[in-house]
C-alpha positions in Angstrom: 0.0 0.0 0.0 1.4 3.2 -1.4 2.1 6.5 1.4 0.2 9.6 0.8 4.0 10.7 0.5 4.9 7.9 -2.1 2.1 8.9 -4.4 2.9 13.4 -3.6 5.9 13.6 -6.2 4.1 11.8 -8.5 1.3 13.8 -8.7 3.2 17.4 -8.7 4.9 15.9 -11.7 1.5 15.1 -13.4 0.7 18.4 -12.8 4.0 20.4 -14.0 3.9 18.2 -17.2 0.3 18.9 -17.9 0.7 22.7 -17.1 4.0 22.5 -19.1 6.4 24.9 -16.9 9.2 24.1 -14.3 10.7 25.9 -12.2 8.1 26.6 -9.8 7.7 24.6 -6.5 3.9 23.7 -6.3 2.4 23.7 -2.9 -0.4 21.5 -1.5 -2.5 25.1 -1.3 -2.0 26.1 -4.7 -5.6 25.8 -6.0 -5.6 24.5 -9.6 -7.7 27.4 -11.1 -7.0 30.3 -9.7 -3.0 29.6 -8.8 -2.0 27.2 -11.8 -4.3 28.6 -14.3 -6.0 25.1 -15.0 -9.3 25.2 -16.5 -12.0 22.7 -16.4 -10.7 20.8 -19.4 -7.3 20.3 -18.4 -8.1 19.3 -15.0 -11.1 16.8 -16.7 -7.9 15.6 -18.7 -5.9 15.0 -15.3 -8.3 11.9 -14.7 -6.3 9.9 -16.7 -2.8 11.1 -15.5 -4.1 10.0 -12.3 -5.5 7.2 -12.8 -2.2 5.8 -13.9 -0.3 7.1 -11.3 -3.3 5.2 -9.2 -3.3 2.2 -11.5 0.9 1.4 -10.6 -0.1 0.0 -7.1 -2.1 -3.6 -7.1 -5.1 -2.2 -5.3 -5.5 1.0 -7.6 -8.5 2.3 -8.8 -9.4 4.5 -12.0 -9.8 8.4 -11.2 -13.0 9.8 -12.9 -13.3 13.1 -14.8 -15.8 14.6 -13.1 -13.7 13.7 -9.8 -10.7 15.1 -11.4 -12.8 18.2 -12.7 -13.9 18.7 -9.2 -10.3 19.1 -7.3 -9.6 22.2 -6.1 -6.1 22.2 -4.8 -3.1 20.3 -5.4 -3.4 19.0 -2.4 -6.8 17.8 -3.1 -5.3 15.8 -6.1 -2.4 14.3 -3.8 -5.4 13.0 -1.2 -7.6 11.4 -3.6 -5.0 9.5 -6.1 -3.2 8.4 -2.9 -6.6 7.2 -1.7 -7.1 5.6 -5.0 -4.0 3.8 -5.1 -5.0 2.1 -2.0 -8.2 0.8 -3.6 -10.4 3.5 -1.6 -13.6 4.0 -3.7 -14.7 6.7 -1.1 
């Protein structure tokens, strides 16, 4: 079973590859939108770089769009792939 801080680098590089920039240190309170400048689509599109970071662990479950489209924070994102990867529907 994966650690929330196993599965936290993974995510922040999901998210600086889908955003496309470097250089800047993402923090867990970054929201998505207003911080990163991630709009609806791209954080719909997050679902599947998710879900593979999720899918790497035995128990991991897939990561929805609309789950993904609903994240607010990067933190946000780091709590529900890590639950994921544990096989936590909830």
């Amino acid at each position: 079973m994966p650690s929330r801080d196993e599965i936290k680098p993974q995510v922040i590089e999901a998210i600086d590859q889908a955003r496309q920039t470097s250089g800047q240190a993402l923090q867990e309170t970054d929201r998505l939108w207003e911080d990163l400048d991630m709009g609806p689509l791209l954080r719909k599109a997050m679902s599947k770089r998710y879900t593979k970071i999720a899918k790497k662990y035995q128990s991991g479950l897939p990561i929805s769009m609309q789950e993904a489209e609903d994240l607010e924070t990067v933190g946000a994102s780091i709590d529900l792939v890590s639950r994921r990867a544990n096989g936590d529907k909830a």
